[in-house]
N, C-alpha and C positions, 0 to 999 in steps of 0.2 A: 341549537345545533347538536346532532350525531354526537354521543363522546365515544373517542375511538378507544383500542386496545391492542397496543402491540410490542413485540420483542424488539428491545432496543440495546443498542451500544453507546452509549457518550462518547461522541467526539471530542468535544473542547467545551467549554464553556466560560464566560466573561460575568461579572458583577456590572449590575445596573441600577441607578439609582441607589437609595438607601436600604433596600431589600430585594430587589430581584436580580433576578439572572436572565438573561439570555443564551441559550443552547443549543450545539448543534448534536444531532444522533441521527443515528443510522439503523432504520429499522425493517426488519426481514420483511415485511408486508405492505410496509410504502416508502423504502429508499431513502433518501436525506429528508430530515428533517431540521426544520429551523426553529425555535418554538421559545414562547416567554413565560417565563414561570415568577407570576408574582407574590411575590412576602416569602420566594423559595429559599434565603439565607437565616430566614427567623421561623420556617414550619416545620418541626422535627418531623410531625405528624404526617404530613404531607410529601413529604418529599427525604428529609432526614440525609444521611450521605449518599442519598443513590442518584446524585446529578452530578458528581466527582468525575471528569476524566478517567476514562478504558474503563468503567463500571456497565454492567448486564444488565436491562431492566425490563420489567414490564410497567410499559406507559401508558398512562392512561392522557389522552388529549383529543383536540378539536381544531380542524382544519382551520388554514391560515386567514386572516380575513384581511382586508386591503393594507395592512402595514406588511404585509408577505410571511408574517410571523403565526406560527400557530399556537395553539393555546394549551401550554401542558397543565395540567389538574392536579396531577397524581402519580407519583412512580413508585414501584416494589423493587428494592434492591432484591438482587440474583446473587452476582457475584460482584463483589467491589473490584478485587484485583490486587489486594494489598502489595502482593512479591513484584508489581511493575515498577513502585516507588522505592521498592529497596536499593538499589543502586542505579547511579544515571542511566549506564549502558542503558537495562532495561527500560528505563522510563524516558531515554531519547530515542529508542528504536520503534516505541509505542507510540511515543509523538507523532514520528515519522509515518509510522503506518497510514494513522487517523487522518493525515493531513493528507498523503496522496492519496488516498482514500475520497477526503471530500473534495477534491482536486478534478479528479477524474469523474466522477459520478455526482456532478453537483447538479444533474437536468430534475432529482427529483424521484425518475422512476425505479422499483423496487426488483432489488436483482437479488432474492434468496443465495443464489450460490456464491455473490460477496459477502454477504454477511457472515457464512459460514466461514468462508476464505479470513477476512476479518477473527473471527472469535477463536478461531485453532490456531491460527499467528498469536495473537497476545496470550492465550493460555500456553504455548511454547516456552515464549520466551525466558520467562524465569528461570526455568531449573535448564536452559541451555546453557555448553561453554562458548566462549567467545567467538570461536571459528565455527558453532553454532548457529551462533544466531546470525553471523553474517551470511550463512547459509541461508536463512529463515528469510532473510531481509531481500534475499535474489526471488529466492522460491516466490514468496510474495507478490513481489513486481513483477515478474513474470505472468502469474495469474492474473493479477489485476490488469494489467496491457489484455491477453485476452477477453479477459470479461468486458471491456472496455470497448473492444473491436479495432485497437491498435497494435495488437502481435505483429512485428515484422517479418519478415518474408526469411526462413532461417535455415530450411531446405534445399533452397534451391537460388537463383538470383533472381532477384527481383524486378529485373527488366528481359529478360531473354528464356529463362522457365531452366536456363544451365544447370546442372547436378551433380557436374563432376567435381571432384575432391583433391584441387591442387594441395600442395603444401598451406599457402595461405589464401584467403578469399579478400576480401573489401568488404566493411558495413558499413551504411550510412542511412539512419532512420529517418532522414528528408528525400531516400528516394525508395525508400519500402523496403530497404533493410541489407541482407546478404546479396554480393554483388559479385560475379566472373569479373577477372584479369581484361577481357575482352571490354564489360561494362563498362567496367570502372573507371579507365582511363586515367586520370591523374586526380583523382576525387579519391584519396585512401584517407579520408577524416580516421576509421582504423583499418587494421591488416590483424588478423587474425587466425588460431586453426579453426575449419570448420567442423573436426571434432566435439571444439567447446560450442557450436553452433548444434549440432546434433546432439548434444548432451543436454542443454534447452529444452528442445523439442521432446527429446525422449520424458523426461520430466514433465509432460502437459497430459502422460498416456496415465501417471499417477492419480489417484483420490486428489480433489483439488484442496481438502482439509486434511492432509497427511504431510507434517515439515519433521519429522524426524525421519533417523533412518538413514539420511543422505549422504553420501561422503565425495565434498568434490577436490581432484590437487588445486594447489595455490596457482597453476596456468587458469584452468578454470573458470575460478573464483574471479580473478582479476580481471578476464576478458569477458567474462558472464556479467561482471558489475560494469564493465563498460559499456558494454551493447545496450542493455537492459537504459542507465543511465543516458545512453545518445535515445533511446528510443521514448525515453520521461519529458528528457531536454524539449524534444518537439510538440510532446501532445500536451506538455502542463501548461494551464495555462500564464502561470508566473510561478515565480520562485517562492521555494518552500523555505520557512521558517527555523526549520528544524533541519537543516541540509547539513550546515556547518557541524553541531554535534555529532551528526551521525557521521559526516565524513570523517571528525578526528578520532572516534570509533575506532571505523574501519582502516583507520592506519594501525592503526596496534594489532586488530583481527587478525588483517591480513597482510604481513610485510609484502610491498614492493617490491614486483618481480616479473613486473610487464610494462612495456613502452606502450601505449597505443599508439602511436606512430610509425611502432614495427623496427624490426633492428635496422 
């Protein structure tokens, strides 16, 4: 069989057996990859730290054969990432990334512009401050929803095409997103400005591998992690591992300073 070659990220990876591993990566030229690397906890030679979690690689492997597993060979450490394990923050926010990440794009096919979205996220996050990175963490998710083909409707409402800009609108990601007074009816899951909805959007017209630079207020933030979050809620397909860290994060990030249920 073909031995491939491609630019990879490490998502996660578990010990199996008495020497191997099983991995998952994410690679620019064929999207998720699931793959087994055996005697990879004893081959320096072969493999050495470059199957480490949030590490850069160029892989060398061969398509999956009826166990659905593919066959890694050989990898080239790029970049390890060492500044992601320096403190939890970072290395629970890198969790996070990798696992919505494999969440949403687990069909396989290869989408260049996540990966890039991917490797500018985890090169951020170290030398960010805290109300940084929770910036880094929205910017992200947001991307990832469109790459995904689940951006919600943030413009305009999403049942009626409405545009105009009361004080507060309605979102609910189980009916496509920002919602008129008129739509919405008694379904206010949140109440929100549509400011922070436009603020969104405006952010989608940026380089999609550009997370510095931003500056959002603490309204923002808190209603931007909201929407973002209702809109995760529905399309993931189960709960993420890594949620709880990042949530207690984000309470330090960002003090509390929004109802989603509106005053």
């Amino acid at each position: 069989m073909k031995l491939l070659r491609s630019e990879a990220i490490v998502l996660r990876r578990i010990d199996y057996g008495e020497a191997d591993r099983i991995v998952t990566l994410y690679a620019r030229d064929a999207g998720l990859i699931k793959g087994f690397a055996a005697h990879a906890r004893g081959s320096r030679r072969r493999f050495g730290a470059a199957l480490e979690p949030f590490a850069r690689i160029t892989l060398h492997w061969q398509p999956a054969r009826g166990d659905g597993l593919a066959r890694l060979r050989e990898a080239e450490l790029q970049d390890l990432r060492p500044d992601l394990r320096a403190e939890l923050d970072t290395l629970s926010l890198a969790a996070y990334g990798c696992e919505v990440l494999e969440a949403l794009f687990a069909d396989g096919e290869p989408h260049a512009d996540v990966f890039d979205v991917l490797e500018a996220y985890l090169a951020a996050l170290p030398a960010g401050t805290a109300q940084e990175r929770a910036a880094y963490k929205l910017l992200f998710e947001l991307r990832l929803l469109r790459a995904a083909g689940y951006l919600p409707h943030l413009l305009h409402c999403a049942e009626c095409g409405e545009t105009a800009t009361p004080a507060q609108v309605a979102f609910s990601a189980e009916r496509g997103g920002r919602l008129c007074p008129s739509c919405a009816g008694s379904d206010f899951r949140l109440r929100l400005s549509p400011l922070t909805l436009g603020t969104l959007a405006r952010c989608l017209n940026v380089a999609a591998d550009r997370f510095t630079g931003f500056r959002f207020g603490s309204l923002t933030m808190a209603e931007g992690a909201a929407v973002l979050g209702d809109a995760l809620r529905v399309h993931l397909p189960h709960a993420l591992r890594s949620q709880a860290f990042v949530d207690r994060f984000l309470e330090n990030a960002t003090p509390r300073q929004y109802d989603k249920n509106g005053p």
